[in-house]
N, C-alpha and C positions, 0 to 999 in steps of 0.2 A: 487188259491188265486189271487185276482185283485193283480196289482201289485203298485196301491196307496197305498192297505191295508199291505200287504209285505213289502213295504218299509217303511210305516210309523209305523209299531211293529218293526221292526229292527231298526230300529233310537230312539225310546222312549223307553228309560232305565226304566221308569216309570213303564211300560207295562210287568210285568212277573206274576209268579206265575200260580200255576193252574188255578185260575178262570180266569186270562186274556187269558188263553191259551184255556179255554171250550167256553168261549162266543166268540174270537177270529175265533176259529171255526165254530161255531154257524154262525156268519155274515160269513166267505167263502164259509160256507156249502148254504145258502142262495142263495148267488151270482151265485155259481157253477151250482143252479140248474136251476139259471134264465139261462146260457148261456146254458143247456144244456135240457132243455127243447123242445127242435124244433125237439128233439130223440120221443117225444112222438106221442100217434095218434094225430090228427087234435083237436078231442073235447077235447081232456086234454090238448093238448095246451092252449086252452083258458082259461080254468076254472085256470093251476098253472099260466099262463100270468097274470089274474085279482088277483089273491091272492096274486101271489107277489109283484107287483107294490101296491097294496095296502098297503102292509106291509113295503116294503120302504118307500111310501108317509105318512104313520102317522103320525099323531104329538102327536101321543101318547109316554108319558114317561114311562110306567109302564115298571117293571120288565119282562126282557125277549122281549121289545121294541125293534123297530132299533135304535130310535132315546137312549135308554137306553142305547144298545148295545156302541154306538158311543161315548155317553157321557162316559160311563167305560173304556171303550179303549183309552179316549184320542181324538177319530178321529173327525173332518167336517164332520156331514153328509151329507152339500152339495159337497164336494170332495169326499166322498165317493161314491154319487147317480152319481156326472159328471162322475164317473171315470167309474162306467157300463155304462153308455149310451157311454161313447167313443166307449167304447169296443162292441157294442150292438149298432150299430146306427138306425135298426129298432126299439127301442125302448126308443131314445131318447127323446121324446117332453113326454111321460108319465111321465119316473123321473126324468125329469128335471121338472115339474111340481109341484114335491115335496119340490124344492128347495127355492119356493115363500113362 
């Protein structure tokens, strides 16, 4: 789990119950597999590279969203997007793109 997202579910008392804990999930399990992606061959690289940034960049709300996910939890999803690109700084100008 990034650890803007870590600290920021330990700090909002808000934040509990199962569903904050499945969708919680859900956004590290996301994150986890942006940073861990570079394990794949060459063309899956690319292909989970373009689907995730895209799915951080949406400005889609709907159910199951990032931007849904963030708004449920409480969180920025522009502190959430800076916080992978700290962490990832190959791939900072994409999600920070989503931050406009």
């Amino acid at each position: 789990m990034s650890p803007y997202l870590q600290n920021t579910l330990e700090v909002n008392p808000l934040i509990t119950g199962p569903e904050a804990e499945l969708w919680a999930a859900v956004l590290s399990q996301a994150i986890d597999d942006l940073h861990r992606m570079r394990l794949l061959p060459i063309k899956r690289q690319l292909l989970v590279r373009r689907s995730a940034e895209c799915w951080f960049q949406s400005k889609n709300h709907d159910l199951g969203s990032f931007l849904w996910i963030c708004d449920f939890l409480g969180l920025a999803a522009s502190s959430v997007r800076a916080s992978i690109s700290e962490s990832r700084p190959d791939n900072k100008e994409n999600l920070a793109a989503g931050n406009r």
